[in-house]
C-alpha positions as CSV (number, residue, x, y, z in Angstrom):
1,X,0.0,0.0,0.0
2,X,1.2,3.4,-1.2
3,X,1.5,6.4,1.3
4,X,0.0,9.4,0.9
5,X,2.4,11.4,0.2
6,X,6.7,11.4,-0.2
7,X,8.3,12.8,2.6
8,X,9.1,16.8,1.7
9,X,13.2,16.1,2.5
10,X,12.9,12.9,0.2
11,X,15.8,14.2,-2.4
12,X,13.5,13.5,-5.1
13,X,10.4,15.6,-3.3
14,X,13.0,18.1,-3.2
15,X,14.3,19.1,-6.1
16,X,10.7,17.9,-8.0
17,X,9.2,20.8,-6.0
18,X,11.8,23.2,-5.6
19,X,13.8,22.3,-8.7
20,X,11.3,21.8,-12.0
21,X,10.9,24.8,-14.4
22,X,7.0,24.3,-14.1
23,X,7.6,25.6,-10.1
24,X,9.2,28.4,-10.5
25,X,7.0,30.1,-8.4
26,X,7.2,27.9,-5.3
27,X,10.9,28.9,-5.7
28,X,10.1,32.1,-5.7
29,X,8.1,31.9,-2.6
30,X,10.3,30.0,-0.7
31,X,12.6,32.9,-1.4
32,X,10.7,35.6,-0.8
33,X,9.4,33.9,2.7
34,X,13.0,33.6,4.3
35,X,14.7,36.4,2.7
36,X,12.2,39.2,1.8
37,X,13.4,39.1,-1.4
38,X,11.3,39.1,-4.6
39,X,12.7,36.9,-7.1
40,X,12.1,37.9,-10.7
41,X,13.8,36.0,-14.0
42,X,14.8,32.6,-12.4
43,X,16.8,30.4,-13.8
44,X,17.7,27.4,-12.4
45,X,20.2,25.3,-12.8
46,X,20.5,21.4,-13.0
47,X,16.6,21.0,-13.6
48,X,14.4,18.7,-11.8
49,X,15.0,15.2,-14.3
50,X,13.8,12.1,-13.4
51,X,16.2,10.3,-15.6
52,X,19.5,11.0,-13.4
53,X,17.6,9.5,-10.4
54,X,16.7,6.3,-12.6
55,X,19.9,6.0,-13.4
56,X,21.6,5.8,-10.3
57,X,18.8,3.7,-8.7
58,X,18.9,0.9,-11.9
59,X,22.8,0.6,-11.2
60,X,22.1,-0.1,-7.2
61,X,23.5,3.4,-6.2
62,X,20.6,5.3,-4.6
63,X,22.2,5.4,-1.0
64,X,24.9,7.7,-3.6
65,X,21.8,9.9,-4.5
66,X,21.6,11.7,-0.8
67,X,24.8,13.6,-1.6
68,X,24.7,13.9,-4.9
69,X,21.3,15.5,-6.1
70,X,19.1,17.1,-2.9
71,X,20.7,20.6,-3.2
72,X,18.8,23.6,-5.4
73,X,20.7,26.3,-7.1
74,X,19.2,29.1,-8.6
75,X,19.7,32.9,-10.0
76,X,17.5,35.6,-10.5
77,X,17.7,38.8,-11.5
78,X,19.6,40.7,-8.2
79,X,21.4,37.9,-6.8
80,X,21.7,33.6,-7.0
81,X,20.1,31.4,-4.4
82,X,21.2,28.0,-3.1
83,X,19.3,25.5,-0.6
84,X,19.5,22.2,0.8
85,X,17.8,19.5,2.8
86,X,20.1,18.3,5.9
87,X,17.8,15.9,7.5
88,X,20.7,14.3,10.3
89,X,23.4,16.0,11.5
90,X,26.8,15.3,10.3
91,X,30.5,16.4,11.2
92,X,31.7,19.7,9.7
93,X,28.4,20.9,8.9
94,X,28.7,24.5,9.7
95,X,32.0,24.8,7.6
96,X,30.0,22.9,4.8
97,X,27.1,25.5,5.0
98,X,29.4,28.4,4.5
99,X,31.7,26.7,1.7
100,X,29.1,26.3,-0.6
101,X,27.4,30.3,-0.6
102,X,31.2,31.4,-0.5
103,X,32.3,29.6,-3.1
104,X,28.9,30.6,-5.2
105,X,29.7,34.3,-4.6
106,X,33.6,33.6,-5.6
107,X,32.7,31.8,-9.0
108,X,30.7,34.6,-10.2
109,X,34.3,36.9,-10.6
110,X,34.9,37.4,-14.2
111,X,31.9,36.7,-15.4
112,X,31.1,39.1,-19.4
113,X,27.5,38.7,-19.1
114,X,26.8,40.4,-15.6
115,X,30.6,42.6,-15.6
116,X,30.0,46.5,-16.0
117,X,32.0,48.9,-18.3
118,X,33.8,51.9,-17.4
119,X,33.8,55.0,-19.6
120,X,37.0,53.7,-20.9
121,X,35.3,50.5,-21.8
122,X,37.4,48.7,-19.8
123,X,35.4,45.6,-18.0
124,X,35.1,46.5,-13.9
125,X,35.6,42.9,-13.2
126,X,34.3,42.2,-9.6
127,X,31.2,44.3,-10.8
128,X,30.1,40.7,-11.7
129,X,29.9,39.6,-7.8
130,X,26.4,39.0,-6.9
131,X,24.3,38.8,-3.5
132,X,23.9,35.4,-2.4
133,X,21.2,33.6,-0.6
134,X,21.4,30.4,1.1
135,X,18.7,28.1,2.9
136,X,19.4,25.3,4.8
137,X,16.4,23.3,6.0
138,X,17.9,21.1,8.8
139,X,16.0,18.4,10.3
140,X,17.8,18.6,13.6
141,X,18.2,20.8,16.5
142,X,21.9,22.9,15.3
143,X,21.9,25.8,17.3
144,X,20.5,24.6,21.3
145,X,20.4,28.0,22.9
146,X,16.7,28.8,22.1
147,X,13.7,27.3,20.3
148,X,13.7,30.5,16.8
149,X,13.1,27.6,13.9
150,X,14.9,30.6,11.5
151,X,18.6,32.2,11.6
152,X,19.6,34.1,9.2
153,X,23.3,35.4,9.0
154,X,25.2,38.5,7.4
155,X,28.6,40.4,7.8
156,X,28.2,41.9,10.7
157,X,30.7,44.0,12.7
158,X,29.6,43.1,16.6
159,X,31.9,45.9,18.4
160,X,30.1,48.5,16.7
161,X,26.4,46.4,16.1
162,X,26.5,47.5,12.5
163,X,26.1,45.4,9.1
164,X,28.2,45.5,6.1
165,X,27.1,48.0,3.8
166,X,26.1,45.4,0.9
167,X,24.2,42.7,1.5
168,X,25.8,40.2,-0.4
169,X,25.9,37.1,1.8
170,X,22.7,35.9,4.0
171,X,23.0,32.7,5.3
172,X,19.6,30.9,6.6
173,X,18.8,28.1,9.1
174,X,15.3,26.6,8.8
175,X,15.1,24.2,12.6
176,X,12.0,22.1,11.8
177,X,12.1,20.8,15.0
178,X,11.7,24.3,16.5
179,X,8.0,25.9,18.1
180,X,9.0,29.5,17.0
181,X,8.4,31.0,13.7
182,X,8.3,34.8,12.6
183,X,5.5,34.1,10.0
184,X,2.6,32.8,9.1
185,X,4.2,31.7,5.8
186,X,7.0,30.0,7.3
187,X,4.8,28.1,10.0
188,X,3.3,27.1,6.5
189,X,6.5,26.0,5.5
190,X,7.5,24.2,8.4
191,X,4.5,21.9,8.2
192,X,5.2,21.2,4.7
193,X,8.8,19.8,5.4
194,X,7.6,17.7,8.2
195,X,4.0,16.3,7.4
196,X,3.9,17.2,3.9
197,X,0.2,18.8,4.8
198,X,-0.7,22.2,4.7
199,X,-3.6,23.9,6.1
200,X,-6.4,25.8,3.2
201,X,-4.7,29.2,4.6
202,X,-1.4,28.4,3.1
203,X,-0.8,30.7,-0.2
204,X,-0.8,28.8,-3.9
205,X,2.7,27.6,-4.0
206,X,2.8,25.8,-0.7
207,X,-0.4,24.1,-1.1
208,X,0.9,23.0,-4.8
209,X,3.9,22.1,-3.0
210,X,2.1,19.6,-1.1
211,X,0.0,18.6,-4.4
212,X,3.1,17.8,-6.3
213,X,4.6,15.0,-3.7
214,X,0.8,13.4,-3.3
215,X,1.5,9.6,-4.4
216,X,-1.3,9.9,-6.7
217,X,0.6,12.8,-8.7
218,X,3.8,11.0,-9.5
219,X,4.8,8.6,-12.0
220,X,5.3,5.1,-11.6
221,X,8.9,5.4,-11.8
222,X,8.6,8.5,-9.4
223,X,7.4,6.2,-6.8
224,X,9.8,3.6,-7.4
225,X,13.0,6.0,-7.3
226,X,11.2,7.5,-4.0
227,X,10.8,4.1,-2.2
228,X,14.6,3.3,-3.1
229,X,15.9,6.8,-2.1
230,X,14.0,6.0,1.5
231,X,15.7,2.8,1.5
232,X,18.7,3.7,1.2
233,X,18.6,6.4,3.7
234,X,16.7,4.1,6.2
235,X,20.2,1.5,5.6
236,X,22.4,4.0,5.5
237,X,21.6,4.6,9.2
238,X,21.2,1.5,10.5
239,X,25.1,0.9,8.9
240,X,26.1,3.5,10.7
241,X,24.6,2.3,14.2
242,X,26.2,-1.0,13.7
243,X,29.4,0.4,12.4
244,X,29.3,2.3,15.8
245,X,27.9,-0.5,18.2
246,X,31.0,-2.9,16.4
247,X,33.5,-0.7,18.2
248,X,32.0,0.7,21.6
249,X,30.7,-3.3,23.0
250,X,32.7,-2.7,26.2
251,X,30.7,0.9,26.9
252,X,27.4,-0.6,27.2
253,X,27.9,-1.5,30.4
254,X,25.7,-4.6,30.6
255,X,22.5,-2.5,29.8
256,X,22.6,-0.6,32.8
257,X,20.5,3.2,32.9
258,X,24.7,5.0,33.4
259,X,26.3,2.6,30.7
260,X,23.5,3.5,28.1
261,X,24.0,7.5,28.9
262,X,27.4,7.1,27.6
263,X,27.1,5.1,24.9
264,X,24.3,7.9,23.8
265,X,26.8,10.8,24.5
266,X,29.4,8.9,22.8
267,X,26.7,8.6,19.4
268,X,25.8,12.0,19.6
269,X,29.7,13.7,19.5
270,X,29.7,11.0,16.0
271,X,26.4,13.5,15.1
272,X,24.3,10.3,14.9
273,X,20.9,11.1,14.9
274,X,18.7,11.5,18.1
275,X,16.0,8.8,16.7
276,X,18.8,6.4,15.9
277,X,20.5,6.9,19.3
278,X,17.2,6.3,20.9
279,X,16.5,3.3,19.0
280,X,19.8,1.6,20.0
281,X,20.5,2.7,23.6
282,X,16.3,2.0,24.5
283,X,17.1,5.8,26.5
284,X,13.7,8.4,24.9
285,X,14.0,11.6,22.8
286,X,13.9,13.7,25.7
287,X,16.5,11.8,28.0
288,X,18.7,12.0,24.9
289,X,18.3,15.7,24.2
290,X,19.1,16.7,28.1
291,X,22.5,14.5,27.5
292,X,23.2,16.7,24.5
């Protein structure tokens, strides 16, 4: 029996939603709900295709398809815009985060079609350096000092509490674990990634959001690709677990309540998720979250 709908963090769901020429406007949305920005012209790159997921899942490689295909790239007509999915924590994830919005903004140097002229006609070459927005939508608690679902990041000088004077880097963080939200929209958003439901008061693009992953609306081999991508996420943890359990035997302590804390706070500095750890040391969600 099918379920209802995908999960919104599947890598397919993703980029089929976020990533498809036919949705610009739920990109725009998303855009414009997090950053205040209207997006006008978007292009994006690396389309939604459900031939490279086909591809990798007929050759036996869809664990391979979690790091290769569930970020979104984009540019409009002030700046570009990249997101991604981060459903479990992993190590060197805030160096990760800013890598890939630096490395955006760097790659636009030099660039003929966006470079200004001077009245010499001489090309002003770091003319072509654009603003860059980046969304990660993180299915884990990152940042423990307060329950705000959003963070969004600039150049900022804190001596003298003032920001840059271009914005040309925001960096977001979308907790969906989180109770507090600044808008309605992104309460919106927030049920999307984690049910996959919206409520009638959502705008257009979030309801169609919700439309597009419904089991009824994909293909046949949209289903199967979506099944395998679970899978393989679903193995991919439980490898890790045993990998894990394989070489910490003598910190169980016999099952006792102390030996089981320490095997948990032993998972969680490997960034293992907090289901997994709860699944393998029998210790809940909330005993696990007062060790971290």
């Amino acid at each position: 029996m099918f379920l209802k709908r995908i999960s919104p963090t599947n890598d397919l769901a993703f980029k089929k939603v976020l990533a498809s020429e036919e949705n610009k406007d739920i990109l725009g949305g998303l855009i414009n709900d997090f950053f205040d920005v209207v997006a006008e012209e978007i292009i994006i790159e690396n389309p939604y295709s459900i031939d490279a997921y086909i591809e990798h899942v007929k050759g036996g490689e869809a664990v391979v398809l979690r790091h290769t295909l569930k970020d979104v790239a984009a540019s409009f007509k002030t700046a570009d815009f990249i997101s991604e999915v981060q459903v479990n924590q992993v190590r060197y994830f805030d160096e990760r985060t800013l890598y890939y919005p630096f490395d955006r903004y760097c790659k636009n140097y030099d660039r003929a079609d966006t470079m200004a002229i001077n009245a010499m006609g001489k090309p002003i070459r770091y003319s072509s350096l654009r603003p860059v927005f980046a969304l990660n939508v993180l299915g884990f608690a990152h940042f423990r000092d307060d329950e705000d679902a959003l963070r969004i990041f600039e150049l900022y000088d804190p001596v003298r509490k003032r920001r840059f004077n271009k914005e040309l880097l925001r960096i977001g963080y979308f907790e969906l674990s989180k109770p507090n939200v600044e808008t309605a929209n992104q309460k919106h958003w927030r049920d999307y990634f984690t049910t996959g439901e919206v409520s009638a008061e959502a705008p257009d693009y979030i309801r169609k959001a919700s439309r597009i992953i419904d089991y009824a609306n994909l293909g046949k081999e949209e289903r199967e690709v979506a099944d395998a991508l679970e899978k393989g996420r679903a193995i991919h943890e439980q490898e890790l677990v045993s990998s894990f359990l394989d070489g910490k035997d003598e910190g169980k302590a016999e099952g006792k309540a102390e030996g089981k804390a320490e095997v948990a706070k032993s998972m969680l500095a490997e960034m293992l998720p907090v289901e997994i750890v709860s699944k393998c040391t029998g210790l809940t969600i909330a005993q696990i979250k007062a060790l971290a």
